[in-house]
C-alpha positions as CSV (number, residue, x, y, z in Angstrom):
1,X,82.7,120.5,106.3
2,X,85.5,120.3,103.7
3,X,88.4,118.4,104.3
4,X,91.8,118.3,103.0
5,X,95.1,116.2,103.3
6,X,97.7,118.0,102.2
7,X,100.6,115.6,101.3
8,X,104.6,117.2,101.6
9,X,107.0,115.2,99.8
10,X,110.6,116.1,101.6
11,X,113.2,113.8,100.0
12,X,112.9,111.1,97.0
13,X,114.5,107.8,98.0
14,X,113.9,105.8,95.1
15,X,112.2,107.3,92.3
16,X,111.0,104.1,90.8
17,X,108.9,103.2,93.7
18,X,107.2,106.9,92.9
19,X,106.3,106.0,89.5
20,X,104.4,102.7,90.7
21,X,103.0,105.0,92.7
22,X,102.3,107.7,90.4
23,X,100.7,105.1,88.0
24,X,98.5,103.7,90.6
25,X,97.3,106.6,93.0
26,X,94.7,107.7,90.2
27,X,92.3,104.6,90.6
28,X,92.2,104.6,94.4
29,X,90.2,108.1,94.2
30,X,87.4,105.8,92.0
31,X,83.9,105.9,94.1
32,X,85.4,108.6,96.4
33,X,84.2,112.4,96.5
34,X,87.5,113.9,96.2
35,X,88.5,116.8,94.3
36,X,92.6,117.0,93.5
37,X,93.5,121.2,93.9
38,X,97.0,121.4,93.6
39,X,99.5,118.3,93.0
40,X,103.6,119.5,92.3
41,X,102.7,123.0,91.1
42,X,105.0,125.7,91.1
43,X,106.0,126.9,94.6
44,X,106.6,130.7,96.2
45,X,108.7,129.3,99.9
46,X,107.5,132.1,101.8
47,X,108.9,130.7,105.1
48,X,110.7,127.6,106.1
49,X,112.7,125.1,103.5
50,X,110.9,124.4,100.4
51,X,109.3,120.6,100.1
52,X,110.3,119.1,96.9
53,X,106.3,119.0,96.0
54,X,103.2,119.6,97.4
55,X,100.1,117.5,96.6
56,X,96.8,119.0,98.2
57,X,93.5,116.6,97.8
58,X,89.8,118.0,99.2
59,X,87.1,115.9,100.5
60,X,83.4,116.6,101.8
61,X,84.2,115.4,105.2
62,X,86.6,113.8,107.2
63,X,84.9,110.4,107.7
64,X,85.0,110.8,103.3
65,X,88.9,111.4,103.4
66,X,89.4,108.3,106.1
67,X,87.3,106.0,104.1
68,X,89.5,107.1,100.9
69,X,93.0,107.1,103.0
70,X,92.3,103.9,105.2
71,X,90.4,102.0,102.1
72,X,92.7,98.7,101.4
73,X,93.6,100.1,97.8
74,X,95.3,103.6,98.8
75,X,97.4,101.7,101.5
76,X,98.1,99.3,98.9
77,X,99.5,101.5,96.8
78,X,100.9,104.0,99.4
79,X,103.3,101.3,100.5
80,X,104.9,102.6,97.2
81,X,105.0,106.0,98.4
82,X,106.5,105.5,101.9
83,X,109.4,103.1,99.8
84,X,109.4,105.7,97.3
85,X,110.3,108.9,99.3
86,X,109.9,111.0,102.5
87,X,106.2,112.4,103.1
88,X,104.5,114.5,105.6
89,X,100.7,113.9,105.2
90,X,98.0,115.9,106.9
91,X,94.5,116.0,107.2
92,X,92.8,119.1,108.2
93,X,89.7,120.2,108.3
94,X,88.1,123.6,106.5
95,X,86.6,126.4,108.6
């Protein structure tokens, strides 16, 4: 069953963290089924206070998006991230 983490950025702290992170994130995906479908597009708030971005990533399962989020070379770089700014990150699964 599909499975997605959707990542809400909230605040920036330090943007330069979020370029290393930026510049980095792209090769952790390598050797992982993951299919990017919406990373800081435009945005319609239709309820609640709008998130500075929205980054929404899709996997086959969720054992695929674990193995991709808990791999030693995403939390390498997602040390970057946390520095970087204030995130909400979700993983749901697909009906």
């Amino acid at each position: 069953m599909a499975t997605y983490i959707v990542f809400t950025k909230e605040s920036t702290q330090d943007q330069a963290e979020l370029d290393i992170y930026q510049s980095k994130v792209g090769e952790t995906f390598k050797g992982h089924p993951v299919t990017v479908l919406a990373a800081y597009g435009p945005q319609q708030v239709l309820e609640g206070d709008a998130p500075e971005g929205v980054v929404i990533v899709q996997f086959p399962s969720t054992e695929a998006a674990r193995a991709w989020y808990d791999s030693p070379a995403y939390q390498e770089v997602a040390q970057h991230r946390f520095k970087g700014a204030r995130y909400r990150a979700v993983l749901v699964e697909g009906v």
